[in-house]
C-alpha positions in Angstrom: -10.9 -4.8 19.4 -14.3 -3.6 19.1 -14.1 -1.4 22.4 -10.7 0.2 21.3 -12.9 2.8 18.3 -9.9 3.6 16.0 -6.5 2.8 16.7 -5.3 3.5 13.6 -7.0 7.1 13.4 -5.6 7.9 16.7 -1.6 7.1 15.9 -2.3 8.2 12.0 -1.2 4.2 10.9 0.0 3.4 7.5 -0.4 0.1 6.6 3.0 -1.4 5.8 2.4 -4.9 3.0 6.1 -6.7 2.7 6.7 -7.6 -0.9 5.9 -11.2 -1.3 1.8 -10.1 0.5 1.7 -7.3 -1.0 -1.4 -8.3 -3.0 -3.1 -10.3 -0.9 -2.8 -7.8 2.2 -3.8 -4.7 1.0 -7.3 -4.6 1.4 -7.7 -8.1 3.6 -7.2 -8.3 7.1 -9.7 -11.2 8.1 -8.1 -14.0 10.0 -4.6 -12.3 9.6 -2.2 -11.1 12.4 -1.9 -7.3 12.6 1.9 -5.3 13.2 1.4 -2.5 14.9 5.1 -1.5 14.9 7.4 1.9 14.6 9.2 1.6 11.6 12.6 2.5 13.2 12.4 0.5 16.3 15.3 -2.6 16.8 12.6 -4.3 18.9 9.7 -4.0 16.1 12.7 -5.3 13.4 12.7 -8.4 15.5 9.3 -9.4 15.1 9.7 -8.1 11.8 12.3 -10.5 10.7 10.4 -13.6 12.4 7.4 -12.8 10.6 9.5 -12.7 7.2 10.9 -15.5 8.3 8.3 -17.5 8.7 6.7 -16.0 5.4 3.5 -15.6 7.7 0.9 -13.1 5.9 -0.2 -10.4 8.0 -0.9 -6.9 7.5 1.6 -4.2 8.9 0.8 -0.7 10.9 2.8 1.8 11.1 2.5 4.5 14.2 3.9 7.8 14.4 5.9 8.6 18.0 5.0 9.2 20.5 1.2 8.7 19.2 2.4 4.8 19.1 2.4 5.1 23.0 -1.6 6.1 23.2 -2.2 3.1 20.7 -0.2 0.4 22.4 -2.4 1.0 25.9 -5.5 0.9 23.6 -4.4 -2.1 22.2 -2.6 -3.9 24.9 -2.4 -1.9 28.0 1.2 -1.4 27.8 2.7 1.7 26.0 5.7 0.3 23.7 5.3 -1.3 20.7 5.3 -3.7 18.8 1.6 -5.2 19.2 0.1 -8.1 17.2 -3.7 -8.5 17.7 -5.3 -11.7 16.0 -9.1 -11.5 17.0 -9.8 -10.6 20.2 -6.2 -11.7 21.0 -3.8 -9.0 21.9 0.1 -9.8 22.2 1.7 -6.6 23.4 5.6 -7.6 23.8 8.0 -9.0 20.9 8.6 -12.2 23.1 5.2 -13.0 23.0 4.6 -12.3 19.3 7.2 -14.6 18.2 5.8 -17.5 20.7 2.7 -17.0 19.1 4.0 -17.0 16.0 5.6 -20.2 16.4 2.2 -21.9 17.1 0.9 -20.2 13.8 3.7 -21.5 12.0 6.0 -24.1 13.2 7.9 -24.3 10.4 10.8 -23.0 10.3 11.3 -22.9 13.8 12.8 -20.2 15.9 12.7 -22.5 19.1 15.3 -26.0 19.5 13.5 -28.6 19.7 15.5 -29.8 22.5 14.4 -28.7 26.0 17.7 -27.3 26.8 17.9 -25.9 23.9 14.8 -23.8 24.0 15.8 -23.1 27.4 18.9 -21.6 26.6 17.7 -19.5 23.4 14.9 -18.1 25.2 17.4 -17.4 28.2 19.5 -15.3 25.4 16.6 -13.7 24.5 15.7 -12.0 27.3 19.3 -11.4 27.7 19.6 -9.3 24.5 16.5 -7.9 25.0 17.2 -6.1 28.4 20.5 -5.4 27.5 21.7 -5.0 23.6 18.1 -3.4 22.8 18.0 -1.1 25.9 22.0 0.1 24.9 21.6 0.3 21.3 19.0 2.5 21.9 20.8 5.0 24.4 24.1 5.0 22.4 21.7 5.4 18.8 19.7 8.0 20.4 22.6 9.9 21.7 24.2 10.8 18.9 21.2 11.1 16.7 19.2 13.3 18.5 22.1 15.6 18.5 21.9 15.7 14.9 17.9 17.2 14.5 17.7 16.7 10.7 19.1 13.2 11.1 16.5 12.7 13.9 13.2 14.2 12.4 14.0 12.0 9.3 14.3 8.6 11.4 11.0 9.6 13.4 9.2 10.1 10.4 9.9 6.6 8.7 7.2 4.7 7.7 4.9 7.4 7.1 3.3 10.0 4.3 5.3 13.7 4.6 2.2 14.7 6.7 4.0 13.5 9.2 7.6 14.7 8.9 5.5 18.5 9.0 4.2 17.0 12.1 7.7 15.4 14.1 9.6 18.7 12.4 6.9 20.7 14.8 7.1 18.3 17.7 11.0 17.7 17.8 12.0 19.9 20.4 9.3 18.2 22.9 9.9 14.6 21.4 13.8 14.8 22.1 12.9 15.9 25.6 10.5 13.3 26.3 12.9 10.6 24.7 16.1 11.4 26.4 13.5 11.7 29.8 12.0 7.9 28.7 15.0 6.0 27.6 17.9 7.8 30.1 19.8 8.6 26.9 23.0 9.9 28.6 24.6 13.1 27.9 27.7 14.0 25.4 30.3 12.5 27.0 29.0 9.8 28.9 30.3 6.4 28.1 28.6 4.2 30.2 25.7 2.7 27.8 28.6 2.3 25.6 30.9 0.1 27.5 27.8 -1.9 28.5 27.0 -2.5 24.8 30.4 -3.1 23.7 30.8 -5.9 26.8 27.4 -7.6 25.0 28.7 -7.7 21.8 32.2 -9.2 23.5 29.9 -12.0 25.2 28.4 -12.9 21.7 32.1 -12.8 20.3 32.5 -15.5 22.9 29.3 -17.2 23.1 29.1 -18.3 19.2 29.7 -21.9 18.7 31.5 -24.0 15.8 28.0 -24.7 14.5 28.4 -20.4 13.8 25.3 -20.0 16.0 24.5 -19.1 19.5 22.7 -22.1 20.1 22.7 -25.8 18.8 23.2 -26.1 15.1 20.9 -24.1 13.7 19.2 -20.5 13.2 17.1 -19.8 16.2 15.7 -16.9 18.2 19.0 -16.2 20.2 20.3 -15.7 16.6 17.3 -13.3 15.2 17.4 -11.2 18.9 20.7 -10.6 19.3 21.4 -10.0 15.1 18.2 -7.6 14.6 18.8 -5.9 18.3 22.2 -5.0 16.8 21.3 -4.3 13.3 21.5 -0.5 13.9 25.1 0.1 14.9 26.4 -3.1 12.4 24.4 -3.0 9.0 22.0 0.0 9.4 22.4 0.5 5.6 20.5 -2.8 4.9 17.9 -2.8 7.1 14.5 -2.7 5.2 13.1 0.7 7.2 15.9 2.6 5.2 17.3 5.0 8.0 18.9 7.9 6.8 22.5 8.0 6.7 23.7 8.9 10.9 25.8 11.5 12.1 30.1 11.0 11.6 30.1 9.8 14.8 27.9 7.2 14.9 29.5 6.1 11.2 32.8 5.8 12.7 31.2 4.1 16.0 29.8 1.2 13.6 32.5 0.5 11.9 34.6 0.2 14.9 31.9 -2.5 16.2 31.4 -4.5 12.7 35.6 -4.9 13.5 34.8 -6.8 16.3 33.9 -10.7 16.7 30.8 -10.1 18.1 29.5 -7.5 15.0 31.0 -9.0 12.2 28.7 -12.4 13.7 25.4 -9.9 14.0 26.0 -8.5 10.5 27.0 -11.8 8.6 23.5 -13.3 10.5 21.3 -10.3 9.4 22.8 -10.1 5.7 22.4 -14.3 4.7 18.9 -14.9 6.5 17.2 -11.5 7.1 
């Protein structure tokens, strides 16, 4: 870390203490895993939740877009977030935190213990990741960057109103350089939607009579595809408190919590997030 200067003055970082480390992490950071996360981001609520879940203390980051993008290649030579450093060591992807956070703290486990188990959670995994978290994103993004009040006010979560000044300044470039990035599609175009709504049909499917994706208990096939879809089926009780989204999207996520597949992702989220 020493040859990165100041990632948190470069991406203006808040530091972010959970409730039950709140005292313990505010001023120490020795020894303890470091979050560098966007408040907002699906992908940075997974690691979230396994670190909550595992009740591992560590001290939280917060990064303002796209600033986040200039601190993840400082950090980890990729430009998404989340990034955990401990020491010297640098895990840039959410895959990666979570196996790494499994050797830090094996209990409760995230992984079966039975090889094919583990193989099959961790093939669901990657699953949701690619798909769920790429379409949740597209469809989220479309209609809330049509809305720009709803949009500055997600952007600026996680931070002091220095920086909703700043994204309020920045939207018109940000949502040009976000649609650009993530190939939000235009009004009209349905086709991240239909590939979401087909994932959350193969969960429908996929859930066993144990209630879970995999074997008999909670695992990461459970936390990925639950906190992947968190934003479309429970986006009121997720801890980063998003502001309330446009009609559309309202009427979008309640259409999907009908469904087999979202009324599993929001019963999952609600008893163990």
């Amino acid at each position: 870390m020493k040859e990165l200067g100041d990632p948190q003055r470069l991406g203006g970082c808040v530091d972010l203490c959970p409730g039950p480390y709140a005292g313990a992490m505010a001023t120490v950071t020795e020894g303890r895993p470091v979050l560098w996360h966007l408040a907002m981001s699906h992908y940075n609520e997974k690691v979230r939740w396994a670190f909550d879940y595992k009740r591992v203390p560590h001290v939280r980051r917060a990064v303002m877009p796209p600033a986040h993008a200039l601190v993840a290649m400082r950090l980890g030579r990729r430009d998404t977030f989340p990034v955990m450093t401990l020491g010297d060591r640098v895990y840039p992807d959410s895959t990666e935190i979570i196996a790494a956070l499994e050797e830090i703290a094996p209990d409760p486990p995230l992984y079966p213990s039975d090889p094919a188990g583990r193989a099959r959670a961790l093939e669901l995994e990657e699953r949701f990741d690619m798909g769920i978290g790429r379409t949740v994103r597209q469809v989220g993004y479309q209609g809330v960057l049509a809305d720009p009040p709803v949009a500055i006010e997600m952007l600026s979560i996680g931070g002091p109103p220095a920086r909703r000044r700043a994204v309020s300044i920045l939207f018109p470039a940000l949502a040009r350089g976000m649609r650009k990035r993530f190939r939000v599609p235009g009004p009209g175009d349905d086709g991240p939607l239909a590939e979401l709504e087909a994932e959350i049909a193969f969960i429908g499917r996929e859930v066993g009579e144990s209630g879970f994706l995999v074997g008999d208990r909670f695992s990461v096939a459970d936390l990925t595809a639950a906190s992947l879809l968190a934003p479309v089926v429970c986006a009121e009780e997720m801890p980063a408190g998003l502001p309330p989204f446009p009609q559309q999207l309202q009427e979008l996520s309640a259409r999907l919590r009908d469904t087999a597949g979202g009324s599993w992702a929001r019963s999952i989220y609600l008893e163990y997030r």
